[in-house]
C-alpha positions in Angstrom: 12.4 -26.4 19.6 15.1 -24.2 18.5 13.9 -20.5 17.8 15.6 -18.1 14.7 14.9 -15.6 12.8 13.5 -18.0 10.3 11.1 -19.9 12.5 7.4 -19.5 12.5 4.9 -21.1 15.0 3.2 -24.0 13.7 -0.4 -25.9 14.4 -3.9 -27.4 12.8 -6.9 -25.6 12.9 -10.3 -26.7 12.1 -8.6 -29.6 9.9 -6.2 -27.1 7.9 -2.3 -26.2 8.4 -2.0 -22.5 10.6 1.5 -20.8 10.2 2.3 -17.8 12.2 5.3 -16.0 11.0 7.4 -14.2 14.1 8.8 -10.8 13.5 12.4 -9.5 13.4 13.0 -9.3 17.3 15.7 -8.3 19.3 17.6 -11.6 20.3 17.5 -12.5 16.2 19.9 -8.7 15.9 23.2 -7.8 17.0 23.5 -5.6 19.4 22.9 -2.5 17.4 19.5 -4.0 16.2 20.9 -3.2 12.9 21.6 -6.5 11.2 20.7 -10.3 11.4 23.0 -11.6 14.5 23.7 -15.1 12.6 24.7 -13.7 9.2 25.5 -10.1 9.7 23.1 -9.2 6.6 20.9 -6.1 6.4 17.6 -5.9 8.2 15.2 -6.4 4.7 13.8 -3.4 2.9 10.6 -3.2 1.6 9.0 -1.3 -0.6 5.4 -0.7 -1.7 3.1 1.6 -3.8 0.0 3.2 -2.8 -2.6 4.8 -5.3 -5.9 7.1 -5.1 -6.8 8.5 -8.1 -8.6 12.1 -9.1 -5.2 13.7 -7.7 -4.9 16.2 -5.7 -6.1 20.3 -5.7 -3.5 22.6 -7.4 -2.3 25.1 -4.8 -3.0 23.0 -2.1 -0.5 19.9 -1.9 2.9 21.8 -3.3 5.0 23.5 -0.8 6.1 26.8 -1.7 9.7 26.0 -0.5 12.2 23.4 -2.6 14.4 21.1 -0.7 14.5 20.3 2.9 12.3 22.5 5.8 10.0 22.6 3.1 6.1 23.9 4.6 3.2 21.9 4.5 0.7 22.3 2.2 -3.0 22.6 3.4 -4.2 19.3 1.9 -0.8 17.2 3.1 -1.8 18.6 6.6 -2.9 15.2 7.9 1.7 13.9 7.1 2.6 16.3 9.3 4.2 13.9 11.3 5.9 12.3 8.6 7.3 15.6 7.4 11.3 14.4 8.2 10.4 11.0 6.2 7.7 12.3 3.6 9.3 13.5 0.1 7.0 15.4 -2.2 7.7 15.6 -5.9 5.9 17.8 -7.7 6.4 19.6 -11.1 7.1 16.4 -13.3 5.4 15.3 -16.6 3.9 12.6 -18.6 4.5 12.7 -21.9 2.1 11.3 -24.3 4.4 11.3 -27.5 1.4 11.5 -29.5 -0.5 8.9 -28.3 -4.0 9.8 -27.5 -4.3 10.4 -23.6 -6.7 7.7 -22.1 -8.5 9.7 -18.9 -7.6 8.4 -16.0 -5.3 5.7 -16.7 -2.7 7.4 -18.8 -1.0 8.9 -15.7 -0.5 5.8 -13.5 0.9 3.9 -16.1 3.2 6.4 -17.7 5.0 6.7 -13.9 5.0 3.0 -13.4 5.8 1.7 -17.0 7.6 4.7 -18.2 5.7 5.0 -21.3 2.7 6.5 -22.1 0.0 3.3 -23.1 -1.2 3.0 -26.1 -4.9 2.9 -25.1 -6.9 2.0 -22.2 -5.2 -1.5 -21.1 -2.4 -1.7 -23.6 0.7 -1.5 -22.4 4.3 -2.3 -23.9 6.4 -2.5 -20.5 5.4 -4.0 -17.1 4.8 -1.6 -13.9 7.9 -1.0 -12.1 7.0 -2.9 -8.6 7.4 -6.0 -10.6 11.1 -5.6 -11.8 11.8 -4.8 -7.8 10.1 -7.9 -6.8 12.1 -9.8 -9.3 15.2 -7.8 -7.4 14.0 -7.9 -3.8 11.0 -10.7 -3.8 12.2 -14.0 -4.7 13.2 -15.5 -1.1 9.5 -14.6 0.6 6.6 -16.6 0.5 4.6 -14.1 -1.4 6.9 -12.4 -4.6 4.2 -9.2 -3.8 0.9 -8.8 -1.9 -1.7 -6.8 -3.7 -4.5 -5.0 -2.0 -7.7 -2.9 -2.7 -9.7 -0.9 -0.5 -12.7 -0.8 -3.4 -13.6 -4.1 -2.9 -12.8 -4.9 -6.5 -10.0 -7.7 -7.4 -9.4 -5.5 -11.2 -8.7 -2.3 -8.9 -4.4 -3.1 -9.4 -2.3 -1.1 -11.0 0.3 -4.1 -10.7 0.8 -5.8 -13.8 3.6 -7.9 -15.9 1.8 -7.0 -19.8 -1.5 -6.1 -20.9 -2.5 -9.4 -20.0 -1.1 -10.3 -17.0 -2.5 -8.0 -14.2 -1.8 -9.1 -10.5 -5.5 -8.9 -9.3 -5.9 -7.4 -6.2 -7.3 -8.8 -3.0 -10.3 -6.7 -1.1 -11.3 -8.8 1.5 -9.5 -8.3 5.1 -10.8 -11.8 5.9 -9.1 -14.2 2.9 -6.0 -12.2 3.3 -6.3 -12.8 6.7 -6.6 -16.3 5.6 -4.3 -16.3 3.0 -1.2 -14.8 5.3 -2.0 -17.2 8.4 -2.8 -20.4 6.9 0.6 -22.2 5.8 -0.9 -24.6 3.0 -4.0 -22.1 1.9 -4.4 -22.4 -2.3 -3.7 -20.1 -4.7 -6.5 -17.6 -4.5 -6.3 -17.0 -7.9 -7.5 -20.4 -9.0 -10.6 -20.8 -10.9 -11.9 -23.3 -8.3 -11.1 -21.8 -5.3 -13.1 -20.9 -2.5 -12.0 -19.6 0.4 -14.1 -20.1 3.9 -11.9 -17.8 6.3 -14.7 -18.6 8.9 -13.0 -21.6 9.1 -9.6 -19.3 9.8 -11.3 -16.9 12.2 -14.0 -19.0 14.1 -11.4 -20.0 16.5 -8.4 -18.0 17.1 -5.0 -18.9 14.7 -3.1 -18.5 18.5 -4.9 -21.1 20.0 -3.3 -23.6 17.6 0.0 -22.6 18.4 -0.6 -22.5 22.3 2.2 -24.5 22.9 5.4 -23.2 20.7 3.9 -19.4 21.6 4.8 -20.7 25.3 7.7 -22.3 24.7 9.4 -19.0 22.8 7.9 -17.1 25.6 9.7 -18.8 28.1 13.4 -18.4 26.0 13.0 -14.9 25.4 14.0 -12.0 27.6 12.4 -9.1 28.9 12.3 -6.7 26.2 11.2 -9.6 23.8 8.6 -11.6 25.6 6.5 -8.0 25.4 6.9 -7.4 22.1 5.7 -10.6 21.4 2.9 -10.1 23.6 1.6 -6.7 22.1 2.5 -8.7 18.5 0.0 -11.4 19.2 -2.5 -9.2 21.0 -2.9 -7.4 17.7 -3.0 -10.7 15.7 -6.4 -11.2 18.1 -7.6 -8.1 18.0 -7.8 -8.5 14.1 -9.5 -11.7 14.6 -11.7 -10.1 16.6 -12.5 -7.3 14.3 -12.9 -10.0 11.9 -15.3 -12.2 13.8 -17.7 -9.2 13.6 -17.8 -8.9 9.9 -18.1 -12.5 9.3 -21.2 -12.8 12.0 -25.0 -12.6 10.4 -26.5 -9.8 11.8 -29.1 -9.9 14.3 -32.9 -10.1 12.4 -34.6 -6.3 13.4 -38.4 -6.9 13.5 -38.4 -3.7 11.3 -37.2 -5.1 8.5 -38.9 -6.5 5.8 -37.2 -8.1 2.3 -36.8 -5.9 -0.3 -37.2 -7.0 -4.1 -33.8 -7.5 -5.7 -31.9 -5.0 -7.0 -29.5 -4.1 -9.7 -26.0 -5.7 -9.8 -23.8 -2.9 -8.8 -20.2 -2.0 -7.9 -19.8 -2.6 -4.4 -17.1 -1.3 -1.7 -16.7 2.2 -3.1 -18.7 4.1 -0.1 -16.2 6.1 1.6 -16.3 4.7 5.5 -16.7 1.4 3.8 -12.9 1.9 2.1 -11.7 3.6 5.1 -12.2 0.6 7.1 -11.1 -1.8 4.8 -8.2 -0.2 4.2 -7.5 0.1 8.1 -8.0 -3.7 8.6 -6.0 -4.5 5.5 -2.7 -2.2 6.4 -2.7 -4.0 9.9 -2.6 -6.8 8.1 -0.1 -5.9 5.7 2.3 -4.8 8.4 2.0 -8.1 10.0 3.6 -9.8 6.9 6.2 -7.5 6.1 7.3 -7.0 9.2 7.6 -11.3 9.2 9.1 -11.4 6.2 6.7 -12.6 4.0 7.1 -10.3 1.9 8.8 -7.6 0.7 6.9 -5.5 -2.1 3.1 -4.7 -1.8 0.6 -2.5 -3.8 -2.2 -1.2 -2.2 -5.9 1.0 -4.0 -7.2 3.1 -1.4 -9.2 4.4 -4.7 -9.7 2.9 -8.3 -8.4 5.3 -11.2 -11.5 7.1 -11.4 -12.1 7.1 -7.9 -16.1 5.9 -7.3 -15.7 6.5 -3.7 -18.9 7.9 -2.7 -20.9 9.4 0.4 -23.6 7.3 2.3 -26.4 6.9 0.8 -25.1 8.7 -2.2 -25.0 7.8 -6.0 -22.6 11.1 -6.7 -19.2 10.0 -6.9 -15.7 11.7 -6.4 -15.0 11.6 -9.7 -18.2 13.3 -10.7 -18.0 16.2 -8.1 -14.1 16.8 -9.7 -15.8 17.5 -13.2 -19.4 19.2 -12.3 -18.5 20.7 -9.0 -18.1 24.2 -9.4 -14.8 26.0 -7.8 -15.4 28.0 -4.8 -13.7 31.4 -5.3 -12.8 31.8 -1.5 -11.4 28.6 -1.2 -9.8 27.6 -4.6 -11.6 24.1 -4.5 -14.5 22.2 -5.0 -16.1 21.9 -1.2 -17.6 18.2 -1.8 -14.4 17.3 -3.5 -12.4 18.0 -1.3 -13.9 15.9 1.5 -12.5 12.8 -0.3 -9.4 14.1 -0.7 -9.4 14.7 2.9 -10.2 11.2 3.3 -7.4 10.0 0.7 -4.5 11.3 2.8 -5.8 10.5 5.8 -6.1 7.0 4.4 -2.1 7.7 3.3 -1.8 8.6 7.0 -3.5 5.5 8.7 -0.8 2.8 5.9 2.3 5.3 7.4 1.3 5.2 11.5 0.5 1.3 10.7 4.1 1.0 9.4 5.4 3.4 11.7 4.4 1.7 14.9 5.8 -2.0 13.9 9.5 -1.4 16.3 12.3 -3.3 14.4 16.0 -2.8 15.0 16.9 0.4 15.1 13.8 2.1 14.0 10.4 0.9 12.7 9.1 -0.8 9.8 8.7 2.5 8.0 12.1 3.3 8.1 12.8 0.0 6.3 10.5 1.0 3.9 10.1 3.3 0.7 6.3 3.8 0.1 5.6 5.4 -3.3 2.1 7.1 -3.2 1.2 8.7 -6.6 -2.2 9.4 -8.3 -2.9 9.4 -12.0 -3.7 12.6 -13.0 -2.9 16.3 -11.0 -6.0 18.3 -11.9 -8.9 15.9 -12.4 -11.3 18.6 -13.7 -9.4 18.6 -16.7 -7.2 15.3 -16.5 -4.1 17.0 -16.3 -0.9 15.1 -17.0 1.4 17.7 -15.6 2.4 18.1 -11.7 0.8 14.5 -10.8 1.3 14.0 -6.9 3.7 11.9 -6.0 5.0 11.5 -2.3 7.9 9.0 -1.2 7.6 8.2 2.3 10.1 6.0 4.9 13.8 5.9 4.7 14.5 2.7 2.6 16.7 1.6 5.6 18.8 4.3 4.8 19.0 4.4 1.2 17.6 7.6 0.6 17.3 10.9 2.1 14.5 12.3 3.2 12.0 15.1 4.2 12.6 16.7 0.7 10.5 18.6 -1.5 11.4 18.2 -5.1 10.2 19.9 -8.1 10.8 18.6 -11.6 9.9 21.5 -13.8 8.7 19.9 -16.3 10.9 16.8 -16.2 9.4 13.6 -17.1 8.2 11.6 -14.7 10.3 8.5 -15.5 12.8 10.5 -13.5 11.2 9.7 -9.9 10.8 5.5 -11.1 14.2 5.4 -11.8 15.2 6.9 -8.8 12.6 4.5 -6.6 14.4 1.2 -8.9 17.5 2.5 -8.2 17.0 2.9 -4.5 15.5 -0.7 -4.3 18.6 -2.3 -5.6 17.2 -2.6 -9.3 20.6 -2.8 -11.8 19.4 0.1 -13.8 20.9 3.6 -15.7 18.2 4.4 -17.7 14.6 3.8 -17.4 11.5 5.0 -19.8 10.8 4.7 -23.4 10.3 7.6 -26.2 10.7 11.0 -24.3 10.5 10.1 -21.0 13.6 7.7 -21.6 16.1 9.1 -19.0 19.2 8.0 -17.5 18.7 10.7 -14.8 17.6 9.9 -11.6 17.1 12.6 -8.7 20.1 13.0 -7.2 19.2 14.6 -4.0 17.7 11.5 -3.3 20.4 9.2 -2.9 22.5 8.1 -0.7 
């Protein structure tokens, strides 16, 4: 068998196809690890967007600097790391032009439509990760990948019109599913009905026992271990996998209870975190083998029901009742999900961040837009909504910026992102957000 960048490790498992895609490695890149040895084109950029909503605490997330060596803010404490490859815009506006502002959806839509909606689900343009699939997406097996942390499908902010929204996958298992086997059916058909036991039971690897070998054996040093520590972490998601698929075992303890009220599940805080965890590894895992190049991942629905514990008190119930602690400047119980939220935002950037390809890592071939929908959720402010860039594009953008807008409309940062991505654009936005000016400190 002949191995290139384009080949991907083939068996049958449990009756059905298993396809596992191999990352960019080393004897696939010249010798600068900076292009595809066989055509001399461009490792791939990707480029994704990642959402919380209920924003963020004002006086807490803007730097007091502008530009480059900016400090970090108390509640961006947790990027640190990322400080050289994190870009913080803050200061620009959604303008409503007179259209009734529809709490917490307003926001998100304005920045990734460039027009303010008409009402809740009405939209007149589609979200902008859609025009840079149709730019960047066509050539992988999956145009975009969407992804929730909420365990709801409707948690997307990825959408084509009113009408067509790209639902959102919240299980860790059938995307597992979905990504490793080769001839798995559309998820999103009515009759479908996934079984990722069948996926997981036995491990993907073991179908592929004897190519895995074979490539082993051609590769040199350098390769044969990133290969190894690529499919030990394709097992130790199976593994982690295997767990949540098992019954648990029966406690004497325990007796039936009556059955309750249908409710919203997957919004308890741990329950998201480690979703989300489990998800992003998975996620890197296919961008990293090409299958595909956009994503959009929900840590936290619009209105952000994440929740304690035990708890019916929601985040987005402390933002409006709790009261502001004078010392502090923020609501204590709050706070602890924001806290969460960027750690979350931490946990997708180390995820990227320790995928080695080329010359750098799979963040650096990335641009990761992170926004929220509103800035102050006590009072659902449309002005100064967070919104953070993170990677390097593959060098397409500078970095490690802080830019404020003062009062520009936030159709300035989309066009900037399209731009970036390759989009053929000069203007972007509608009404008084139409703008032909993107952020020039930005580019390349």
């Amino acid at each position: 068998m002949r191995f290139t960048r384009r080949t991907a490790l083939r068996g049958v498992l449990g009756g059905g196809a298993v396809s596992v895609a191999l990352p960019f490695l080393d004897c696939f890149l010249n010798d600068n690890g900076t292009a595809i040895a066989a055509t001399g084109a461009q490792l791939p950029v990707r480029f994704g967007t990642w959402f919380w909503g209920c924003g963020l605490t004002p006086g807490r997330w803007i730097p007091n600097k502008t530009g480059t060596g900016y400090d970090m803010p108390t509640e961006l404490k947790p990027l640190e790391a990322f400080r050289d490859r994190l870009t913080i815009c803050s200061g620009f506006k959604a303008n409503t032009d007179g259209k009734g502002a529809v709490p917490h959806y307003t926001g998100s839509m304005s920045i990734l439509t460039g027009s303010a909606p008409k009402g809740q689900g009405l939209v007149d343009f589609p979200t902008f990760d859609t025009t840079i699939a149709d730019t960047i997406g066509t050539a992988t097996r999956f145009r975009s990948l969407e992804l929730t942390a909420t365990g709801n499908p409707r948690d997307s902010n990825s959408l084509r019109s009113s009408a067509v929204i790209n639902a959102a996958e919240p299980s860790p298992a059938a995307f597992y599913a979905r990504l490793f086997g080769a001839d798995f059916k559309d998820p999103n058909a009515a009759n479908f009905t996934p079984d990722p036991k069948v996926m997981v039971r036995k491990s993907a690897l073991s179908a592929i026992k004897e190519q895995r070998d074979a490539l082993l054996a051609e590769v040199g040093t350098t390769d044969r271990a990133r290969l190894d520590q690529y499919f030990t972490s394709i097992r130790q998601l199976e593994q982690q996998l295997e767990i949540q698929l098992e019954k648990p075992a029966p406690l004497e303890a325990c007796s039936v209870p009556s059955q309750p009220a249908v409710t919203k599940t997957g919004t308890q805080i741990d329950d998201a975190i480690a979703n989300h965890k489990l998800l992003a590894e998975l996620l890197a895992h296919a961008l990293a083998c090409n299958q595909t190049k956009v994503f959009n991942m929900v840590f936290a629905d619009a209105g952000s029901s994440l929740r304690k514990a035990g708890s019916t008190v929601t985040h987005h119930q402390l933002t409006h009742e709790e009261p502001i602690d004078e010392k502090t400047g923020c609501q204590p119980e709050a706070t602890f999900f924001v806290e969460r939220i960027v750690e979350a935002l931490q946990t997708m950037l180390v995820t990227l961040d320790g995928v080695k390809e080329g010359d750098g890592t799979l963040l650096d071939h990335s641009l990761v837009f992170a926004h929220s929908e509103c800035s102050f959720a006590k009072i659902h402010s449309l002005e100064t909504i967070p919104m953070l860039i993170a990677g390097r594009a593959g060098g397409k953008i500078k970095t490690g910026i802080h830019i404020a807008g003062n009062g520009d409309p936030v159709t300035r940062v989309g066009l900037t992102v399209q731009q970036a991505m390759g989009v053929p654009m000069n203007e972007w936005g509608a009404g008084s957000m139409q703008t032909s000016k993107s952020i020039s400190e930005l580019m390349v």
